[in-house]
C-alpha positions in Angstrom: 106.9 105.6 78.3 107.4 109.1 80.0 106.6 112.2 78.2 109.9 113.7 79.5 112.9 113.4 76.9 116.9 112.8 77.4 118.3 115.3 74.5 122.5 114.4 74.3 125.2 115.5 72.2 123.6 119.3 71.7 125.3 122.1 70.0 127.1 124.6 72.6 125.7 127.2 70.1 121.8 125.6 70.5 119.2 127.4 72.2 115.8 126.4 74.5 114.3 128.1 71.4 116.0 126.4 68.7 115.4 122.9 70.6 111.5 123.7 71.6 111.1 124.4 67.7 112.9 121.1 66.5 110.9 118.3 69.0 107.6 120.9 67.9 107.6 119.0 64.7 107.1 115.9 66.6 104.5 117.7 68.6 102.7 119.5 71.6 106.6 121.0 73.3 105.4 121.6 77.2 109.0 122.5 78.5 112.4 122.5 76.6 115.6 123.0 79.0 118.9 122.8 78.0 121.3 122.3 81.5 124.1 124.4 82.6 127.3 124.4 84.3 126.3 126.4 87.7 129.5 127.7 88.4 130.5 129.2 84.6 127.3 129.2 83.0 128.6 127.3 80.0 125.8 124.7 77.8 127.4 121.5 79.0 125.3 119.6 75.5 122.6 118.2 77.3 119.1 119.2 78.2 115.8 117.9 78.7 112.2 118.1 76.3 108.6 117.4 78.0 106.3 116.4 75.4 102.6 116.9 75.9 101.8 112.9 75.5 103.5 109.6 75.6 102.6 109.3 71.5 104.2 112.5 70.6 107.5 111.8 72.8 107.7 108.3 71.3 107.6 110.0 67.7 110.1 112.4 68.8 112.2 109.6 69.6 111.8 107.7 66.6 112.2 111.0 64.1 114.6 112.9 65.9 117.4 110.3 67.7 120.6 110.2 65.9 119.5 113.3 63.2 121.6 115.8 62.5 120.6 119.3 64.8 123.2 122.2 64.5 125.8 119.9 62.8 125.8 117.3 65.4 124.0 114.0 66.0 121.8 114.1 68.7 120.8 111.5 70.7 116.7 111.3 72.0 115.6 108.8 74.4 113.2 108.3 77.5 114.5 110.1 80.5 115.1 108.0 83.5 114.7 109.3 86.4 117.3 111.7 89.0 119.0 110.0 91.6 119.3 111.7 94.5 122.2 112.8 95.7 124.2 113.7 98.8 126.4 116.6 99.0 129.9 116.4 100.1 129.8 112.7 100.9 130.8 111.2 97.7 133.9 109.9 97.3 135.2 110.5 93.6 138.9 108.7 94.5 141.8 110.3 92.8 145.3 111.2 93.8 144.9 111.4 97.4 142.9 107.7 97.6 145.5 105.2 96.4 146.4 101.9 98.8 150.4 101.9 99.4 151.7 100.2 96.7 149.5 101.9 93.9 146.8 100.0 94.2 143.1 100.8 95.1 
């Protein structure tokens, strides 16, 4: 079990402050970041929690996943690790990648 923490389904309106106090009642909070879109700046209702031990993320998991935070249900879990990723070589398909026919 990681001490680093998947937080999902966050409040637009929720800050780094409002989620480092939440998971404090869980425990030591080492690092709280909620992530954002680069190119507006917008909360995109996800972020990340590092908890100072594997005990005290576990009992963030079990007392905070699927409670109510800011009016919504948020969802805790283990964060897996990032996959690293290429730029400008994935293809996404879309309009432009159909087969003749309409298939792909």
């Amino acid at each position: 079990m990681g001490k680093k923490l998947y937080v999902g389904n966050v409040s637009f309106q929720a800050s780094e402050d409002d989620l480092r106090e939440l998971f404090a009642k869980a425990g030591e909070v080492v690092s709280a970041k909620l992530i954002t879109d680069p190119a507006t700046g917008r909360a995109r209702g996800f972020g990340f929690v590092e908890m100072g031990s594997d005990a005290e993320a576990q009992k963030a998991i079990s007392m905070l996943n699927s409670t109510s935070f800011m009016e919504r249900n948020i969802i805790v879990s283990e964060a897996k690790p990032q996959e690293k990723r290429e730029r400008g070589t994935r293809d996404r398909g879309g309009f432009g990648n159909k087969r003749p026919g309409g298939r792909r």
